[in-house]
Chimera marker file (.cmm) of the C-alpha trace (Angstrom):
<marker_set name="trace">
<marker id="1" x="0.000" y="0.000" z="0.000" r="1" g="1" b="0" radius="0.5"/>
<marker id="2" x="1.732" y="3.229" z="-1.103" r="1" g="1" b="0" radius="0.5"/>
<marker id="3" x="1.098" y="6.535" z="0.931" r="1" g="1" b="0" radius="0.5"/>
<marker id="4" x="0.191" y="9.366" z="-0.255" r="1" g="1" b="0" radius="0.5"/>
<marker id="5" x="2.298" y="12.867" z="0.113" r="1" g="1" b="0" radius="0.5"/>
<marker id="6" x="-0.799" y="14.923" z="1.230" r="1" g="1" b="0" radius="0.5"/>
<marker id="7" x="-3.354" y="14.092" z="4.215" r="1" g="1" b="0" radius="0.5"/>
<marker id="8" x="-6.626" y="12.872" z="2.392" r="1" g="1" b="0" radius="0.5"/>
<marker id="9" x="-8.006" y="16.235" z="2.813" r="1" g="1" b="0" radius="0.5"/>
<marker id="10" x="-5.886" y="18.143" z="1.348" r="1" g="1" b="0" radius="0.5"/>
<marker id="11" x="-5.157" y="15.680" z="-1.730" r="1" g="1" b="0" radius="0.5"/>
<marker id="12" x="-9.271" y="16.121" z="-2.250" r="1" g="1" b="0" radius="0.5"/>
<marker id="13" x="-8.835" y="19.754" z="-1.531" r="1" g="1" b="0" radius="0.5"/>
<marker id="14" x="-5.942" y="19.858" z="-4.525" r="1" g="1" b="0" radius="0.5"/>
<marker id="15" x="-8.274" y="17.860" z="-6.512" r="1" g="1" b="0" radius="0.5"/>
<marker id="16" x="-11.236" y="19.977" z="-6.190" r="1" g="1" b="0" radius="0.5"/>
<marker id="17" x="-9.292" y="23.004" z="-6.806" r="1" g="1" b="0" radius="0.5"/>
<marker id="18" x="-7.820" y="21.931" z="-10.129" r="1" g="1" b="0" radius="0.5"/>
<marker id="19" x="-11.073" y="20.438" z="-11.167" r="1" g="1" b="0" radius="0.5"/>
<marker id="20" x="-12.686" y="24.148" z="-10.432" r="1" g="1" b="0" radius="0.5"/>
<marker id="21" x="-9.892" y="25.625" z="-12.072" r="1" g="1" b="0" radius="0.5"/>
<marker id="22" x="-9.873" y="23.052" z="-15.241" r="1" g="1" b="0" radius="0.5"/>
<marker id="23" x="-13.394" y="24.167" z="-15.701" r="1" g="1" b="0" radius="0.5"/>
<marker id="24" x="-13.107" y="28.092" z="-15.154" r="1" g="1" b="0" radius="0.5"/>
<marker id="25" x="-10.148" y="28.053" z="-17.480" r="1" g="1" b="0" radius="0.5"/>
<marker id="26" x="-12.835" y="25.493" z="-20.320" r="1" g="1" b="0" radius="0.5"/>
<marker id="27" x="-15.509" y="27.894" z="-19.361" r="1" g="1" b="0" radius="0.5"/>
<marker id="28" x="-12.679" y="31.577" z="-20.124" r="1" g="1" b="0" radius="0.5"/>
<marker id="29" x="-11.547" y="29.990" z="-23.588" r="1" g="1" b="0" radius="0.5"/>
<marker id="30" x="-15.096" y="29.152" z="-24.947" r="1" g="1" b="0" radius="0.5"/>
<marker id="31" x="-16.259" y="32.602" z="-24.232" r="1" g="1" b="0" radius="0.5"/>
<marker id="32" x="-13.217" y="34.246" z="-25.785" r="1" g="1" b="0" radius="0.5"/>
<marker id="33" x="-13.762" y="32.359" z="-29.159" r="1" g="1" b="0" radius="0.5"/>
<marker id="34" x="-17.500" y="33.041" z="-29.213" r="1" g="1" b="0" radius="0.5"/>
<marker id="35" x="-16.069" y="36.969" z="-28.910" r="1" g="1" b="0" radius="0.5"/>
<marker id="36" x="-13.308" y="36.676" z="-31.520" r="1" g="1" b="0" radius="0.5"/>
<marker id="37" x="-16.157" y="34.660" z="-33.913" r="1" g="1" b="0" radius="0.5"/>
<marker id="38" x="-17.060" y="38.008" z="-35.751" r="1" g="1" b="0" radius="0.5"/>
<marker id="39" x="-13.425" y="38.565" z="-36.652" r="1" g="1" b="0" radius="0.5"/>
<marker id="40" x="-13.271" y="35.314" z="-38.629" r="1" g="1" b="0" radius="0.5"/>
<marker id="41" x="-14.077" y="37.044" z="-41.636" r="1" g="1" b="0" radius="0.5"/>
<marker id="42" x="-11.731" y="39.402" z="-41.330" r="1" g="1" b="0" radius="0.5"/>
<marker id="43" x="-8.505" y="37.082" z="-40.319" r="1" g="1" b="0" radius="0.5"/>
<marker id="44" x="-9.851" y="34.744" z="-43.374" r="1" g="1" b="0" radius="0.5"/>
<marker id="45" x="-9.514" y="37.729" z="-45.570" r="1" g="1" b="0" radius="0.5"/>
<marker id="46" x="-5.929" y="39.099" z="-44.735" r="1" g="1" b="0" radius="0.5"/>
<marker id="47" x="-4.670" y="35.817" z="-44.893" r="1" g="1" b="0" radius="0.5"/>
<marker id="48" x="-5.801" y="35.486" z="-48.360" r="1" g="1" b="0" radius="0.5"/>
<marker id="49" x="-4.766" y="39.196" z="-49.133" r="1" g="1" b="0" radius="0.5"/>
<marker id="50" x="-1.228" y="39.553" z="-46.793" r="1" g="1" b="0" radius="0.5"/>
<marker id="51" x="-0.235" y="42.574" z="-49.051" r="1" g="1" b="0" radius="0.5"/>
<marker id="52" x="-3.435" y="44.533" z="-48.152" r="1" g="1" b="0" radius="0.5"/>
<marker id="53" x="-2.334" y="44.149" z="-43.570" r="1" g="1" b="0" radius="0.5"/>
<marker id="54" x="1.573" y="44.474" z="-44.650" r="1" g="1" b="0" radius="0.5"/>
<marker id="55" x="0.054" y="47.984" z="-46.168" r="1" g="1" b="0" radius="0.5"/>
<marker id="56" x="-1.270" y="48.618" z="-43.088" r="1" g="1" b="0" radius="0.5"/>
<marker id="57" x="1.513" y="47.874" z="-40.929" r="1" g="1" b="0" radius="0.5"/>
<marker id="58" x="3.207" y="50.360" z="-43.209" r="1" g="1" b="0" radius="0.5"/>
<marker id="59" x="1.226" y="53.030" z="-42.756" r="1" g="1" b="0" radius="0.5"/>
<marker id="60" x="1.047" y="52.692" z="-39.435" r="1" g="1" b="0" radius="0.5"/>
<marker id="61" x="4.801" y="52.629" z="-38.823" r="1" g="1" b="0" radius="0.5"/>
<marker id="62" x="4.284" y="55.894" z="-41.233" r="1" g="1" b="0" radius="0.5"/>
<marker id="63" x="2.066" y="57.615" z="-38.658" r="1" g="1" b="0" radius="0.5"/>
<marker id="64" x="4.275" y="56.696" z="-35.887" r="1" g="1" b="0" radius="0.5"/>
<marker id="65" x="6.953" y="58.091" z="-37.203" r="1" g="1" b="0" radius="0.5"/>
<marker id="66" x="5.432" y="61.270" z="-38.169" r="1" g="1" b="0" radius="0.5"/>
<marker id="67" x="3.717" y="61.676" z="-34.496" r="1" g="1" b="0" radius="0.5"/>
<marker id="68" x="7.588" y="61.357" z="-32.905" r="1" g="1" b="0" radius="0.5"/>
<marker id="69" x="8.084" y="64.328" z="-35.488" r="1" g="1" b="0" radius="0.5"/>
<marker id="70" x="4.848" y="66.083" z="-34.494" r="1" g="1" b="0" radius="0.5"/>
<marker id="71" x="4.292" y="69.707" z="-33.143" r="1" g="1" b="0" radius="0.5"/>
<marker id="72" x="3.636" y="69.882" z="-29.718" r="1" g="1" b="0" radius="0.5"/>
<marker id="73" x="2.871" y="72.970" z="-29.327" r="1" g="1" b="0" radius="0.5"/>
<marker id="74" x="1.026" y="74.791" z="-26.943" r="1" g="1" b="0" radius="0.5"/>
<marker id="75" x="-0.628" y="77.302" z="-29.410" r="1" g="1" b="0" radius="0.5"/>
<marker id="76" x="-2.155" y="78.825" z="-26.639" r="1" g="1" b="0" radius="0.5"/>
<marker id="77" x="0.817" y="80.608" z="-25.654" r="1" g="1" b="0" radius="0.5"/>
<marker id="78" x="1.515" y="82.391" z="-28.574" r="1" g="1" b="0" radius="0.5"/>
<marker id="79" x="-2.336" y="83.464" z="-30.437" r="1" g="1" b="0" radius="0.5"/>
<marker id="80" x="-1.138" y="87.022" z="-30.208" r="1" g="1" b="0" radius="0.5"/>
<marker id="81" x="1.282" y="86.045" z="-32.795" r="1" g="1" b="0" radius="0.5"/>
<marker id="82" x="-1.116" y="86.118" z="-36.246" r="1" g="1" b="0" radius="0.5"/>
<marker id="83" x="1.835" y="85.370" z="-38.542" r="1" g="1" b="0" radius="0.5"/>
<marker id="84" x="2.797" y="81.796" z="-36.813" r="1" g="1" b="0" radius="0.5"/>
<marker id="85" x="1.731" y="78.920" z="-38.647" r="1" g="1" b="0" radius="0.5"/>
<marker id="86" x="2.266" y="75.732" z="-37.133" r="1" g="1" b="0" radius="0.5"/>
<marker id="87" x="4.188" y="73.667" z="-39.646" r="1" g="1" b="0" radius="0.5"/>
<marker id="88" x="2.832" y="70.275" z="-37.635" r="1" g="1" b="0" radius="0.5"/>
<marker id="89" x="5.892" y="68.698" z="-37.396" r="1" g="1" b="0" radius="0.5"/>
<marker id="90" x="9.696" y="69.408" z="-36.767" r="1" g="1" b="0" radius="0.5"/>
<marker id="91" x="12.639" y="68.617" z="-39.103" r="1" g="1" b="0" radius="0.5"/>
<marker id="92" x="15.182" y="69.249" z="-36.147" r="1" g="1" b="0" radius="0.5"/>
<marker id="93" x="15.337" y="68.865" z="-32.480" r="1" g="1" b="0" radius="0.5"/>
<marker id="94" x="13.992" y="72.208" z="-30.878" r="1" g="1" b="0" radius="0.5"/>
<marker id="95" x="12.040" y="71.477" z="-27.555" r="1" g="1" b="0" radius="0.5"/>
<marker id="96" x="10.559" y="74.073" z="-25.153" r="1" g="1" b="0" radius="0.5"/>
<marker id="97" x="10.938" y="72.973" z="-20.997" r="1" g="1" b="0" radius="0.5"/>
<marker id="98" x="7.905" y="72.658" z="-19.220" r="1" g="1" b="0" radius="0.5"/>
<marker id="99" x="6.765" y="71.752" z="-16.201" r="1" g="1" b="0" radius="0.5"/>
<marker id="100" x="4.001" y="69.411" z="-15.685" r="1" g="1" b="0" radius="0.5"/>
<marker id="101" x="2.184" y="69.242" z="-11.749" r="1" g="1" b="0" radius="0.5"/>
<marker id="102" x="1.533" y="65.819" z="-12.910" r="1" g="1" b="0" radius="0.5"/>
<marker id="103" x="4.669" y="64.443" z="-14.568" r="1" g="1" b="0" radius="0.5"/>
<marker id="104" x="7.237" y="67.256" z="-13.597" r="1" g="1" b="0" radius="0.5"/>
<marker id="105" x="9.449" y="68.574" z="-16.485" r="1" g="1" b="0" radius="0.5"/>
<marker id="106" x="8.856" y="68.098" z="-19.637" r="1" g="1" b="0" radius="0.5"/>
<marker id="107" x="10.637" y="69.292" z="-22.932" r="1" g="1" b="0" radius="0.5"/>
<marker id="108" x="8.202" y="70.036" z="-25.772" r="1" g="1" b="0" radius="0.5"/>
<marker id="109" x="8.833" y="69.398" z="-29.414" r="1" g="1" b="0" radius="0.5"/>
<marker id="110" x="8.165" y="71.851" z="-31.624" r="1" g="1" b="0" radius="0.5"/>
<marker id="111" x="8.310" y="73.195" z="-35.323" r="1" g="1" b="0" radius="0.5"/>
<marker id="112" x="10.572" y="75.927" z="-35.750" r="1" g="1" b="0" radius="0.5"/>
<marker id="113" x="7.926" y="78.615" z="-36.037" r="1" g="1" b="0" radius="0.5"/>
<marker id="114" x="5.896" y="77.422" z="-32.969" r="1" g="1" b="0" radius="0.5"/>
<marker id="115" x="9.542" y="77.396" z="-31.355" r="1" g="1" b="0" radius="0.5"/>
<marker id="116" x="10.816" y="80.753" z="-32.578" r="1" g="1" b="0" radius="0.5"/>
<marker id="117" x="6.794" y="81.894" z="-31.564" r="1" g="1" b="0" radius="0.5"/>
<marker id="118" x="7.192" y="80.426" z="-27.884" r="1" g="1" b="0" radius="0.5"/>
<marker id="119" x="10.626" y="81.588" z="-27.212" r="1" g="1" b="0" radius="0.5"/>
<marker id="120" x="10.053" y="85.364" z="-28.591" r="1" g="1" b="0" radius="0.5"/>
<link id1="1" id2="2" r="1" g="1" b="0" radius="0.2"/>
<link id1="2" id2="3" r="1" g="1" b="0" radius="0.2"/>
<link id1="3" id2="4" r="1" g="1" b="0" radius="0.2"/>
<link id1="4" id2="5" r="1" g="1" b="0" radius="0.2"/>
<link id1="5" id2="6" r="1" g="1" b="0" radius="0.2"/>
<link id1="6" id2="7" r="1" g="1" b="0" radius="0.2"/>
<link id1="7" id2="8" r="1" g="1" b="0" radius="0.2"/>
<link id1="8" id2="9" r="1" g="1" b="0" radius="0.2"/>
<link id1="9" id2="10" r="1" g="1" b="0" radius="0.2"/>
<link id1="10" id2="11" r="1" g="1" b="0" radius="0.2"/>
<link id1="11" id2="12" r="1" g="1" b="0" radius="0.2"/>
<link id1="12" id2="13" r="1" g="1" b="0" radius="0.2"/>
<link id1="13" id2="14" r="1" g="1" b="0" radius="0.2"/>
<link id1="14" id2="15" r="1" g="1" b="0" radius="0.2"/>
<link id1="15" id2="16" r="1" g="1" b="0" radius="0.2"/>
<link id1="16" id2="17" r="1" g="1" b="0" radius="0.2"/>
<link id1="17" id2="18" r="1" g="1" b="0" radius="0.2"/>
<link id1="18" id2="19" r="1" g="1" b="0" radius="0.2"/>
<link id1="19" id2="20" r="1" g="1" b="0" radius="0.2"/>
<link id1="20" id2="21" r="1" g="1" b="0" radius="0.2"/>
<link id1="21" id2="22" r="1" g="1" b="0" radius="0.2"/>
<link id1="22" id2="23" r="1" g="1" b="0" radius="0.2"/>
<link id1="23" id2="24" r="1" g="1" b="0" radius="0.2"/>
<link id1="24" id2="25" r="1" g="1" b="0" radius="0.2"/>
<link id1="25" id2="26" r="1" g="1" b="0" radius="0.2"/>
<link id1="26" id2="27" r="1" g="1" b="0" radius="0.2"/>
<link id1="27" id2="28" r="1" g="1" b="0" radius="0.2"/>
<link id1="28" id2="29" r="1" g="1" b="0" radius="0.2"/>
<link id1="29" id2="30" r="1" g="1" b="0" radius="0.2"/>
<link id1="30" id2="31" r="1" g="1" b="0" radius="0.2"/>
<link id1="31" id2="32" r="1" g="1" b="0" radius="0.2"/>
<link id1="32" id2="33" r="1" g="1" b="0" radius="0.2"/>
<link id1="33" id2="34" r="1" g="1" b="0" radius="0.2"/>
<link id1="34" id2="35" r="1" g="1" b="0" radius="0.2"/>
<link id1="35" id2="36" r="1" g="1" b="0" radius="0.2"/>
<link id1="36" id2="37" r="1" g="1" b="0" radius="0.2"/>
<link id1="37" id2="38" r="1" g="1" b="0" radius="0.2"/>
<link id1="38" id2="39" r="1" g="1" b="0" radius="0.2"/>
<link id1="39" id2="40" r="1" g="1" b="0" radius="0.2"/>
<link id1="40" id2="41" r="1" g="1" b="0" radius="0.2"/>
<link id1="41" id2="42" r="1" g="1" b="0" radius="0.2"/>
<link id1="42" id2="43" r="1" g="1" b="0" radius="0.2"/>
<link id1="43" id2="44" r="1" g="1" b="0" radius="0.2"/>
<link id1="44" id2="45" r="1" g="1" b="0" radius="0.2"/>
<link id1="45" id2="46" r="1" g="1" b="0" radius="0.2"/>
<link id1="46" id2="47" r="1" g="1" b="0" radius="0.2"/>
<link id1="47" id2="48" r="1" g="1" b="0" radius="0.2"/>
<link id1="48" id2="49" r="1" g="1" b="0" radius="0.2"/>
<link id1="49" id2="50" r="1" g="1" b="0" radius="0.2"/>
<link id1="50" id2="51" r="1" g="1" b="0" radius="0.2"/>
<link id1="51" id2="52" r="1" g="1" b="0" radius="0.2"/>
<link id1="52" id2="53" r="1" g="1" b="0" radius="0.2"/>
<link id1="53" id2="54" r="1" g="1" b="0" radius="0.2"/>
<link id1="54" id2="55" r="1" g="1" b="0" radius="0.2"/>
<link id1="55" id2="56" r="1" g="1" b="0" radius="0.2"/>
<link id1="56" id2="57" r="1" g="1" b="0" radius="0.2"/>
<link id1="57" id2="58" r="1" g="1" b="0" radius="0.2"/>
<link id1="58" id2="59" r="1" g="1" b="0" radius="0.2"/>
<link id1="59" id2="60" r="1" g="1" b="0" radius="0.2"/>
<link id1="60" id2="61" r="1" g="1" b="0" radius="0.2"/>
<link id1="61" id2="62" r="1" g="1" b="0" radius="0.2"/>
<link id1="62" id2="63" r="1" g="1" b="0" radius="0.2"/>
<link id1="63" id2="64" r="1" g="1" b="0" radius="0.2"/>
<link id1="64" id2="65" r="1" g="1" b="0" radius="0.2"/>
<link id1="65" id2="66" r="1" g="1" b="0" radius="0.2"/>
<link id1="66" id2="67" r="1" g="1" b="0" radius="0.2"/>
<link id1="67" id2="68" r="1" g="1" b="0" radius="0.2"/>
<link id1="68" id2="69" r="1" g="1" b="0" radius="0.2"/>
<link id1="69" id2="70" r="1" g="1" b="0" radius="0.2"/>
<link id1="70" id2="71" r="1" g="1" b="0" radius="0.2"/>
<link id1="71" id2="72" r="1" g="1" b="0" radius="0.2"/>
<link id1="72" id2="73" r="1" g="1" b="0" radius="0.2"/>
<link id1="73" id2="74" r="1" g="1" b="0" radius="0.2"/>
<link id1="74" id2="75" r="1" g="1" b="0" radius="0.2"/>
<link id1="75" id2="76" r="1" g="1" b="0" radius="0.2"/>
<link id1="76" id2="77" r="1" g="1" b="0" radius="0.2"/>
<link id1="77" id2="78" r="1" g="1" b="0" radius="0.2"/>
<link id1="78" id2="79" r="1" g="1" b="0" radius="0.2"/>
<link id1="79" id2="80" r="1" g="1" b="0" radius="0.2"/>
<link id1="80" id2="81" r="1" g="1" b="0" radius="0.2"/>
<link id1="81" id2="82" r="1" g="1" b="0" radius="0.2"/>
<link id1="82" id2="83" r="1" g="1" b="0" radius="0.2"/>
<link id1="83" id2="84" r="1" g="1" b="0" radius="0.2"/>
<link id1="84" id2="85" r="1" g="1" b="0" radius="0.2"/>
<link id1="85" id2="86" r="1" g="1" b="0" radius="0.2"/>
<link id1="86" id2="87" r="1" g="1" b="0" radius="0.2"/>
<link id1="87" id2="88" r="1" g="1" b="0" radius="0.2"/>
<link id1="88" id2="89" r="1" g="1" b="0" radius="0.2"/>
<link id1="89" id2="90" r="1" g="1" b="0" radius="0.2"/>
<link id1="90" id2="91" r="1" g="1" b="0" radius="0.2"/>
<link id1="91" id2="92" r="1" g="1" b="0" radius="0.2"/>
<link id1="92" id2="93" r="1" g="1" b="0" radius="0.2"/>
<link id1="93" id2="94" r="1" g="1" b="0" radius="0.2"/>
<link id1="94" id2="95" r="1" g="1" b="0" radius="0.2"/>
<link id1="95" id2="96" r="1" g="1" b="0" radius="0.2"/>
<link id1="96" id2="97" r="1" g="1" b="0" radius="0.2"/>
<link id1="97" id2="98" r="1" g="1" b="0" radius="0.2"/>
<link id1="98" id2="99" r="1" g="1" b="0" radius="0.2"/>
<link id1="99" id2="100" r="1" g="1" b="0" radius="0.2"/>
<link id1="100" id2="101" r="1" g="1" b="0" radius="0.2"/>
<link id1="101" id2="102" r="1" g="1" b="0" radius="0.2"/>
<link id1="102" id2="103" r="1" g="1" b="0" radius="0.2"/>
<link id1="103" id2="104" r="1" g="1" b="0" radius="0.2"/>
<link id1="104" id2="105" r="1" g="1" b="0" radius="0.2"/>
<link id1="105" id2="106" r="1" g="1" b="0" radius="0.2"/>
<link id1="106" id2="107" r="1" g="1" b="0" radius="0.2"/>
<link id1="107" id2="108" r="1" g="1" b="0" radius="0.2"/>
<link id1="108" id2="109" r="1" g="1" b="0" radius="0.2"/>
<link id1="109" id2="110" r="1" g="1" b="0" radius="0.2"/>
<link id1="110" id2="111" r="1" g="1" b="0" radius="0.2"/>
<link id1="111" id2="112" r="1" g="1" b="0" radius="0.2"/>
<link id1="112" id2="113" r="1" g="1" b="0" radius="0.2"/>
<link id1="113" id2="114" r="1" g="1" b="0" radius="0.2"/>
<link id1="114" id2="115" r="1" g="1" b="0" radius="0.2"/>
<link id1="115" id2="116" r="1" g="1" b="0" radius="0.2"/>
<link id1="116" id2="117" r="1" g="1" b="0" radius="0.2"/>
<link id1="117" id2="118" r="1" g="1" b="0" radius="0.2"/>
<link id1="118" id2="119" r="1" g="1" b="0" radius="0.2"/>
<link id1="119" id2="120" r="1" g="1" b="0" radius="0.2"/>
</marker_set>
């Protein structure tokens, strides 16, 4: 007769347990697929058109990019200048410091005319 390494209540405590858990876990999975089921269509179709998602990976990289470029500005600060236009993005690395009650200081990107507008 072997023994056992738990006490009988505790081996039918384990055994409950990862009977309860075995079924939570069945019960987690089956609702997760019947919430992915309306995106079967649209996984069936990118895998049959790959060029169509690698597109819009692109031009998502492409927005990225251009939003670590963007204008930051705080137009705010400078409306009493009516010849500033905000250019949207900057070409170079001009930054404004700031200081944030929630995140402490902060340096700004800017376009050069929202720069040259701020720092005037």
């Amino acid at each position: 007769m072997s023994e056992t390494p738990f006490p009988p209540q505790l081996a039918e405590a384990l055994s409950t347990f990862a009977i309860n858990l075995r079924n939570s876990l069945a019960e987690a999975a089956r609702q997760l697929a019947a919430a992915l089921e309306p995106l079967r269509p649209l996984v069936e179709y990118y895998e049959q058109h790959p060029e169509e998602l690698e597109e819009i990976r692109r031009q998502k990289e492409l927005q990225a990019a251009l939003e670590e470029k963007a204008c930051h500005c705080l137009c705010g600060l400078h409306r009493d200048r009516a010849n500033v236009v905000c250019e949207g993005y900057t070409t170079e690395l001009l930054t404004i410091t700031r200081h944030s009650p929630t995140v402490g200081t902060v340096h700004v990107p800017m376009c050069r005319s929202c720069y040259e507008a701020a720092t005037a």
